[in-house]
C-alpha positions as CSV (number, residue, x, y, z in Angstrom):
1,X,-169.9,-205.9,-31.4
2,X,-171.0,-202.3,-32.0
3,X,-169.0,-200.1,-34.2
4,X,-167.1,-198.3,-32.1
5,X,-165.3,-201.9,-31.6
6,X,-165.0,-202.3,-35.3
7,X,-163.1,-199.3,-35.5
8,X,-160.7,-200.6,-32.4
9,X,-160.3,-203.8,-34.4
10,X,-158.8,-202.1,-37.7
11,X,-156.3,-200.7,-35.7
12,X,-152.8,-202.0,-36.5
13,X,-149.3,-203.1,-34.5
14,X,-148.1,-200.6,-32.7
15,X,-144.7,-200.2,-33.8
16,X,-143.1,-198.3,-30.9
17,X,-143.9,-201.4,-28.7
18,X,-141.9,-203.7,-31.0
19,X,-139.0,-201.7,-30.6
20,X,-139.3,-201.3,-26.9
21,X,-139.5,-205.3,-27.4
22,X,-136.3,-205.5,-29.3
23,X,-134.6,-202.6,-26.8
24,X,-135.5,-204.4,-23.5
25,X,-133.9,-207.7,-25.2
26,X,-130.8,-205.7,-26.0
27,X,-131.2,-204.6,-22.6
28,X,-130.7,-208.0,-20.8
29,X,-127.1,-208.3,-22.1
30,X,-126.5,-205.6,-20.0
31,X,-128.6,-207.2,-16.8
32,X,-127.2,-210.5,-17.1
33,X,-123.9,-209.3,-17.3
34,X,-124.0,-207.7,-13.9
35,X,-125.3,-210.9,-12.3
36,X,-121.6,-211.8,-12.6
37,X,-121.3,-209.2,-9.6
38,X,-124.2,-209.5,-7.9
39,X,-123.0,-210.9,-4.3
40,X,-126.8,-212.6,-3.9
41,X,-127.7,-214.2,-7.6
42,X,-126.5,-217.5,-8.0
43,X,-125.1,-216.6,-11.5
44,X,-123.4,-219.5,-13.6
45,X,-120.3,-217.4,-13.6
46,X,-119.3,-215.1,-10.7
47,X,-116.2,-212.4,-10.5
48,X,-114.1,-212.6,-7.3
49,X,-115.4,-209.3,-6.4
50,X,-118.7,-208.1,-5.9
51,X,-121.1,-205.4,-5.1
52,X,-124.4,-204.4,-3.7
53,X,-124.9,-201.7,-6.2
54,X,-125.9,-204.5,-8.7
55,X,-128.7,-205.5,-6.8
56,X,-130.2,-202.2,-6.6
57,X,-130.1,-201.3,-9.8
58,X,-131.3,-204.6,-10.8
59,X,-134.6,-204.6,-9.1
60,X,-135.0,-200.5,-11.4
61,X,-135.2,-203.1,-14.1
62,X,-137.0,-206.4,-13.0
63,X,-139.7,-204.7,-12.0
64,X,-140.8,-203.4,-15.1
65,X,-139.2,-205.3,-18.1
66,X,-140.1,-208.3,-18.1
67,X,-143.7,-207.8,-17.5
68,X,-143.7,-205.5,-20.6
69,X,-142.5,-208.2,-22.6
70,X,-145.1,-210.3,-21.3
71,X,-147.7,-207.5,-22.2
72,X,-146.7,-206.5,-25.3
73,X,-146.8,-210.5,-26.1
74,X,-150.6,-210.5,-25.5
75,X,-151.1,-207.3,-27.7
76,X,-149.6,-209.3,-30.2
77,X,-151.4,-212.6,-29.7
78,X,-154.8,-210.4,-30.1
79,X,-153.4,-209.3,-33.5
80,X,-152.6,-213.1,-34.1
81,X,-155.6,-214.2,-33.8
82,X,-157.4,-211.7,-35.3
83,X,-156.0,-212.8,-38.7
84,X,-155.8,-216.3,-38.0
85,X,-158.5,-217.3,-35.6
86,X,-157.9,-219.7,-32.2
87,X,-156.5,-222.5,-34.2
88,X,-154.6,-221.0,-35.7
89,X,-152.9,-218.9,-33.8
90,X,-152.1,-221.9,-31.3
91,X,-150.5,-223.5,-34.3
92,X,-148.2,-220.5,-35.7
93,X,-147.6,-219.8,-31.6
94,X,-146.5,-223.6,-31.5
95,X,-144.3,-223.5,-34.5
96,X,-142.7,-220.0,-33.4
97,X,-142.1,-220.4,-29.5
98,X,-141.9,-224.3,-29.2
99,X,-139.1,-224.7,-32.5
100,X,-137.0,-222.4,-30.4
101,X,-138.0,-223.6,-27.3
102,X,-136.8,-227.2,-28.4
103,X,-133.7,-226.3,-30.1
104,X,-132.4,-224.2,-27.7
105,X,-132.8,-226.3,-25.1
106,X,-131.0,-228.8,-26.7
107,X,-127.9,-227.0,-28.5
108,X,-127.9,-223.6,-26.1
109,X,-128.7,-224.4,-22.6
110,X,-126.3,-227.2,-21.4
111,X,-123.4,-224.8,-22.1
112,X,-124.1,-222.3,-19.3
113,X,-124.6,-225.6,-17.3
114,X,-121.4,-226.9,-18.1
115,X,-119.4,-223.6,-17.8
116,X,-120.7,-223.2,-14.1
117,X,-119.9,-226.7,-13.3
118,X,-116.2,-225.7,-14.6
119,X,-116.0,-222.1,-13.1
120,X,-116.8,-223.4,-9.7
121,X,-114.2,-226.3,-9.4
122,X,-111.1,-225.9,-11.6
123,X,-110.3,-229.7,-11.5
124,X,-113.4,-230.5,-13.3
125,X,-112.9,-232.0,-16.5
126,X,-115.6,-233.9,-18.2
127,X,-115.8,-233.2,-21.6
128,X,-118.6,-231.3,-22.8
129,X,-120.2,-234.5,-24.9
130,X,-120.5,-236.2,-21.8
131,X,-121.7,-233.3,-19.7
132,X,-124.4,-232.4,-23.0
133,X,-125.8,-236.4,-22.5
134,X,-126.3,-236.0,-18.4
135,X,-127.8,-232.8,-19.1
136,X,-130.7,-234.0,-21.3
137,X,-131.4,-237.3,-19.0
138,X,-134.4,-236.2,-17.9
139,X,-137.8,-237.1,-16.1
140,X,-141.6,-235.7,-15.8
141,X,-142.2,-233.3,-13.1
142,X,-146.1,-232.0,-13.7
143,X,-146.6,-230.6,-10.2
144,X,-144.0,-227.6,-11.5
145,X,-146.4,-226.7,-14.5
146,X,-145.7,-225.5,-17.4
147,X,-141.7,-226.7,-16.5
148,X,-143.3,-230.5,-17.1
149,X,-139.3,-231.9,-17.0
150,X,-136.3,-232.0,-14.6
151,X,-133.1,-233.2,-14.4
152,X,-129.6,-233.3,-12.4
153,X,-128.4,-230.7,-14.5
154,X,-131.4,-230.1,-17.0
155,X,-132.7,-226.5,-16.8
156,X,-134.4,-224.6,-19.4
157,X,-132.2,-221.8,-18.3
158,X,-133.5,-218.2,-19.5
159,X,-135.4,-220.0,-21.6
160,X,-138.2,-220.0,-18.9
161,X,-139.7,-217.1,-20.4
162,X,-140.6,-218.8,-23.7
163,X,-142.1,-222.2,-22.1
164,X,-144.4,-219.7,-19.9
165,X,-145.6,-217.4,-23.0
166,X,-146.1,-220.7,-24.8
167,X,-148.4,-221.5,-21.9
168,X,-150.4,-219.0,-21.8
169,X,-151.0,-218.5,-25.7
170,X,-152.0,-222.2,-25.7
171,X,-154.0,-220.9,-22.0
172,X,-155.6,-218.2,-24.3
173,X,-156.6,-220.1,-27.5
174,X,-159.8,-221.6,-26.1
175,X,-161.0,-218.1,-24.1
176,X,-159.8,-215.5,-26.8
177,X,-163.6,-214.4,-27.9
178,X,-164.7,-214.2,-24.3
179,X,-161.8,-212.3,-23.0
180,X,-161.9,-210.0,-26.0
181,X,-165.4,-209.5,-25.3
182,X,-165.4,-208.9,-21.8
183,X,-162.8,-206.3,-22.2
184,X,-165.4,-204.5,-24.7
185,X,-167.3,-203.9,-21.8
186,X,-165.2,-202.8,-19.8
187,X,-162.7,-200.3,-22.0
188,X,-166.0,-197.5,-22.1
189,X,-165.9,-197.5,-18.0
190,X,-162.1,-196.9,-18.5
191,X,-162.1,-194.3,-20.8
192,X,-164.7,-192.2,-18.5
193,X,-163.2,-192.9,-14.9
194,X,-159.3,-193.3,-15.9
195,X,-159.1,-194.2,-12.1
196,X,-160.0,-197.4,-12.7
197,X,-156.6,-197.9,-14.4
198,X,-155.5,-198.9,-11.3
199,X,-157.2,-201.7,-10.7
200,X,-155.3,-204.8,-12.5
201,X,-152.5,-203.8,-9.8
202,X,-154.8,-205.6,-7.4
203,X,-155.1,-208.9,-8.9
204,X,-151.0,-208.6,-9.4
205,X,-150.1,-207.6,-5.6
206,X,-152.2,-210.7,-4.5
207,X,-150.6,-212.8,-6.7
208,X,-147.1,-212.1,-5.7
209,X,-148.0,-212.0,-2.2
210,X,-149.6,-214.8,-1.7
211,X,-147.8,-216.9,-4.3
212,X,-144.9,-215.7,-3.4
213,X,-141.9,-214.2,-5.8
214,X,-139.8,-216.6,-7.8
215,X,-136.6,-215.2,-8.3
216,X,-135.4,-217.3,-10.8
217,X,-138.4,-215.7,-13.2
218,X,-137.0,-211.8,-12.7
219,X,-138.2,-211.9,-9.2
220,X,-142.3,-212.3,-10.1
221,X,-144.5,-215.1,-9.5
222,X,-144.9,-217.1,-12.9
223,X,-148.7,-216.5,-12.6
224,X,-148.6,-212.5,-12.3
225,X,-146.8,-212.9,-15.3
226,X,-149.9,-214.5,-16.9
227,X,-152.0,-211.5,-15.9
228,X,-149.4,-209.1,-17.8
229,X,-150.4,-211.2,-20.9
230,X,-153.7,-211.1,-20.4
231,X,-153.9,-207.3,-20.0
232,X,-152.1,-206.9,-23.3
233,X,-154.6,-209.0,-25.0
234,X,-157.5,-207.5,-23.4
235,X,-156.9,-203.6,-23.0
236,X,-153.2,-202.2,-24.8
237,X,-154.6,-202.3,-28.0
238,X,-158.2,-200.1,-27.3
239,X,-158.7,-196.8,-28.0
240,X,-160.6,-196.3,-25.7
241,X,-157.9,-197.1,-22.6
242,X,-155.0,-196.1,-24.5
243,X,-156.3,-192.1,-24.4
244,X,-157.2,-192.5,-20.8
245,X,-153.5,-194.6,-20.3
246,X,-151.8,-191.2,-21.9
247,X,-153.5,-189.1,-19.9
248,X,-152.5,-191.2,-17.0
249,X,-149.0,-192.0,-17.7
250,X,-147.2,-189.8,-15.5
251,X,-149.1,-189.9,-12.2
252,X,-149.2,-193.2,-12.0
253,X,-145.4,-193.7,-13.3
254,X,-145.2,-191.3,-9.5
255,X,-147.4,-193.3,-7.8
256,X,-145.2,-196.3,-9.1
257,X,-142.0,-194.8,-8.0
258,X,-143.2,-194.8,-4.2
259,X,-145.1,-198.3,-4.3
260,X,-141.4,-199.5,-5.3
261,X,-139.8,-197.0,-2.9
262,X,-141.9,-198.8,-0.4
263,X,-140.4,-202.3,-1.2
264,X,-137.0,-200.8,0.2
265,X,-137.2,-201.8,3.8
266,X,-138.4,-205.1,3.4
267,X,-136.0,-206.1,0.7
268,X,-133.2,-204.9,2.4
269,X,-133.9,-205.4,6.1
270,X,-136.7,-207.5,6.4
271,X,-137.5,-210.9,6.3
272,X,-136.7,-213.0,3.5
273,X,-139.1,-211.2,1.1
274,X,-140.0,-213.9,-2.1
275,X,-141.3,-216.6,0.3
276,X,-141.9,-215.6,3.8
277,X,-145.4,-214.8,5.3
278,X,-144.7,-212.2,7.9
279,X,-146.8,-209.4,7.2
280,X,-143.6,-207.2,6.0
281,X,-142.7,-210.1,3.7
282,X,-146.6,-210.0,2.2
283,X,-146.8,-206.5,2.2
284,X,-143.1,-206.0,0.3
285,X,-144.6,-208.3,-2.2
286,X,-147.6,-206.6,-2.5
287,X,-146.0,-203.0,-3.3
288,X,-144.0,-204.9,-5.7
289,X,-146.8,-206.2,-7.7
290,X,-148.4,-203.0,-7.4
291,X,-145.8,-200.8,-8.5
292,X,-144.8,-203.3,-11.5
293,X,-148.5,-202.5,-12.9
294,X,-147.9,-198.6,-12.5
295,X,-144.6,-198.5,-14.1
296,X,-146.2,-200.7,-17.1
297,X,-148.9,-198.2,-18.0
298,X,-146.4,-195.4,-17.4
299,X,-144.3,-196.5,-20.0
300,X,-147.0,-197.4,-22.4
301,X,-148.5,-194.0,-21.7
302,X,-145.3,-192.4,-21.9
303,X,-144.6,-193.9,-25.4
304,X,-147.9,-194.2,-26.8
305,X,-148.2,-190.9,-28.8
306,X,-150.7,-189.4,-31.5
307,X,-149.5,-189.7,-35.0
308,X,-147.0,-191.9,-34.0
309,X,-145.8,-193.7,-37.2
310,X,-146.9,-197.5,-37.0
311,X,-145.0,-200.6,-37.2
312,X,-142.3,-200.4,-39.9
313,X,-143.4,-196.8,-40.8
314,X,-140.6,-194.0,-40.7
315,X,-138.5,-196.2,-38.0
316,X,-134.3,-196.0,-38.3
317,X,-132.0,-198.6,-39.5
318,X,-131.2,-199.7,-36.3
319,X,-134.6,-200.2,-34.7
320,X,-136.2,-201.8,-37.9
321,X,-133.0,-203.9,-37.9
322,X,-133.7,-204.7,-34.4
323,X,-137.7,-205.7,-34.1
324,X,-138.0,-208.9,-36.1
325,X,-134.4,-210.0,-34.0
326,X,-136.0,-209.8,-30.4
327,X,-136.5,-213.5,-30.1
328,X,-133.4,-215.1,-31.9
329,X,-131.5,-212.4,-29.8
330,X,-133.3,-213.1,-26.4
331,X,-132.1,-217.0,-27.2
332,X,-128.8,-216.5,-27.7
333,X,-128.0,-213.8,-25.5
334,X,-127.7,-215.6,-21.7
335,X,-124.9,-218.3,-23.3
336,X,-123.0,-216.1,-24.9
337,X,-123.0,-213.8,-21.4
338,X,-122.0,-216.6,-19.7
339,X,-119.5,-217.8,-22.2
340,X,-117.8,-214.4,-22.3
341,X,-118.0,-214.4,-18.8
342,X,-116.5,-217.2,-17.9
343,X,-113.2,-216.1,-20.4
344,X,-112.8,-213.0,-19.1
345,X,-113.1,-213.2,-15.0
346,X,-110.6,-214.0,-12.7
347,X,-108.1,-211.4,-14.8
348,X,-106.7,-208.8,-12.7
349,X,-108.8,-205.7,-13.8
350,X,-111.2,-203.3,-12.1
351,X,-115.1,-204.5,-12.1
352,X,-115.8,-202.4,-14.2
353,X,-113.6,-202.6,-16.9
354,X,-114.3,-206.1,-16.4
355,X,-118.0,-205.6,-17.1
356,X,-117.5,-203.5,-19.9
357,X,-115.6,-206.3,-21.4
358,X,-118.4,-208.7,-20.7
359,X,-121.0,-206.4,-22.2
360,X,-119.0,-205.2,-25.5
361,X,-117.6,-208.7,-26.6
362,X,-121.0,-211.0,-25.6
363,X,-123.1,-207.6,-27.5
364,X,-121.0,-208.2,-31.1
365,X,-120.8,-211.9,-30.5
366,X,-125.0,-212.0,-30.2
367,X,-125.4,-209.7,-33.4
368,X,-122.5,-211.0,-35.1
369,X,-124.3,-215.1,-34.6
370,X,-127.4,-213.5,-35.3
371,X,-126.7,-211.5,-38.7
372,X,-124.1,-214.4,-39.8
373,X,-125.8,-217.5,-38.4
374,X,-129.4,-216.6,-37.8
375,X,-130.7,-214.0,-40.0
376,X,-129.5,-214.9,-43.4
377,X,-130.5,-218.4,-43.8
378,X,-133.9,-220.1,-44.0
379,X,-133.3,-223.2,-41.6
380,X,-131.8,-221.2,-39.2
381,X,-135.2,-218.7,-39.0
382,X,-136.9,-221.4,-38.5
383,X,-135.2,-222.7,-35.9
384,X,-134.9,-219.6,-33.9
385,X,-138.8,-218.7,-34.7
386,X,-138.6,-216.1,-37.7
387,X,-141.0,-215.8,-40.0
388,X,-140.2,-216.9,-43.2
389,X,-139.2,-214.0,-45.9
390,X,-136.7,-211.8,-47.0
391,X,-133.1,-213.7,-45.9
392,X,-130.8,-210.8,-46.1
393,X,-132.1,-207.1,-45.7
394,X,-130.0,-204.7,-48.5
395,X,-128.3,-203.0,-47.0
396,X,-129.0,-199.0,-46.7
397,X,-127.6,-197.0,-49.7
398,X,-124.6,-194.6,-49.1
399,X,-125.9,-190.8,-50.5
400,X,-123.4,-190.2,-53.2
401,X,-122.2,-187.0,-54.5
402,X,-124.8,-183.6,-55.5
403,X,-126.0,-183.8,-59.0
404,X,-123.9,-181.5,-60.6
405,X,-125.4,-178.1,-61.5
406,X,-127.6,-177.5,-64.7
407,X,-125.1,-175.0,-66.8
């Protein structure tokens, strides 16, 4: 590689993507929590009343958030292997998603399970042992790769977004060099015609449309999902498109805002729009895989700034609190919601009040099992995938009084 590609190599993490990480994790607290209201989600836990609003709002959010976090997972996984090489970096990935992955599955998911089975029929009783042992009885099912088991009531839950990323860094492993090489070639086209920017949305529309949209993965297609990752890995990181992706950020975020403005009519008066192949169905998918590519690179644009410190560098107590938390948080974050859910419906209070119940109490229970039962203990990192280090951060000293005055 020539050395204009050396000098993309030593760049390092960008640290405003790890907080947008840790802040869209945050985020789905909040989106979860209005699934309890949504009148068309099959949400484990649903309030009496209901409202449209959640859906619209919803799809502001699914359209970009998700495939961020995919994106930003391949700009890390080309910092990964960097440092490690192929091998490694499908062992460290394999120790850091599948621990979690495993665990989770195990002592996290057969609770939201269980709660739904009890919030829909108010005579069921089994107790939870019993439910936990029916929910783990499980069998192959290959033909739905990478979900390679199902059960009665197995489910890997929210969870689905960790088996897929572990797919596709074990996917990546084998064609890192090439990819990383191709994209060498390409990124100098980039930077002269910024145009071309817009191209990955092609590969993405025809993916959703004639895939079809799974909404129980944020309404996208697993496999457009796999292109977000690759397009972190190959392109986030250089130079040479991230000037051009500045320049671009807010005409395409525009361009985005009609490709999803189109989706509109076919969502909410067409035909059923995730599987149906009437040409409004194909082309609603279409403008939605579009438009999720536009508002990607509008936000990276948007946040990618000059002399913008990097990872760890001049960042607030909050956010640098926040970074290293966005996968223990992600994990524990959808049974807690349910949990708190399930306590507080049914009570005669406005939806709103009721949701702001829902968000408050399942936010401080998530960073209160984080800090008290995550954070601060080795086994426990492991087990939620943190890397091994400092267990406790100090705490932030309070300023204390002026030095008194020289006499």
């Amino acid at each position: 590689m020539g050395a204009d590609t050396g000098r993309v190599e030593r760049a390092g993490r960008r640290g405003e993507l790890d907080v947008l990480r840790a802040l869209v994790v945050v985020g789905l607290v909040f989106f979860h929590a209005a699934l309890v209201f949504s009148p068309d989600d099959d949400f484990y836990v649903k309030n009496a009343e209901t409202t449209d609003a959640v859906t619209v709002l919803a799809g502001f959010g699914v359209v970009w958030a998700m495939p961020v976090l995919f994106l930003v997972a391949g700009l890390g996984a080309r910092h990964s292997i960097r440092r490690r090489g192929p091998g490694g970096f499908a062992r460290e990935r394999l120790l850091r998603l599948g621990v979690p992955l495993v665990f989770a599955t195990v002592v996290l998911c057969p609770l939201p399970q269980w709660l739904r089975l009890r919030a829909a029929d108010p005579g069921y009783d089994e107790p939870y042992g019993r439910f936990w042992a029916r929910f783990l009885s499980v069998r192959p099912d290959p033909a739905d790769f990478p979900f390679v088991l199902e059960g009665d009531h197995f489910e890997t839950g929210h969870l689905w977004f960790v088996v897929l990323l572990l797919a596709f860094c074990l996917l990546l492993a084998p064609v890192a060099a090439r990819l990383a090489a191709g994209a060498d070639r390409v990124a100098p086209a980039l930077r002269r015609r910024p145009a071309l920017l817009l191209l990955p949305a092609l590969p993405l529309a025809a993916v959703n449309a004639l895939l079809g949209m799974e909404e129980g993965y944020a309404g996208w297609n697993r496999w457009a999902y796999l292109l977000f990752f690759g397009y972190g890995f190959a392109l986030a990181d250089d130079e040479r498109v991230r000037e051009p992706m500045r320049r671009a950020a807010v005409p395409v975020g525009v361009l985005g805002v009609v490709l999803f403005a189109g989706t509109a009519p076919g969502f909410v008066a067409g035909d059923e729009p995730f599987t149906a192949w009437t040409p409004s169905a194909l082309a609603t998918r279409a403008l939605f895989g579009a438009a999720g590519w536009c508002w990607t690179v509008a936000v990276l644009g948007l946040l990618d700034r000059p002399g913008r410190p990097r990872a760890g560098a001049g960042r607030s107590g909050v956010l640098a609190y926040l970074s290293p938390a966005a996968l223990p948080l992600y994990v524990l974050h959808q049974p807690v919601v349910v949990a708190c859910a399930y306590g507080v419906v049914g009570r005669s209070a406005p939806m709103a009040v009721t949701y702001a119940v829902i968000v408050a109490a399942s936010l401080t229970a998530v960073l209160a099992l984080y800090e008290y039962g995550v954070r601060r203990w080795a086994v426990t990192r492991f087990l939620f995938g943190m890397r091994p280090g400092a267990l406790v951060v100090d705490t932030p000293p309070r300023p204390g009084p002026p030095p008194a005055s020289a006499p």
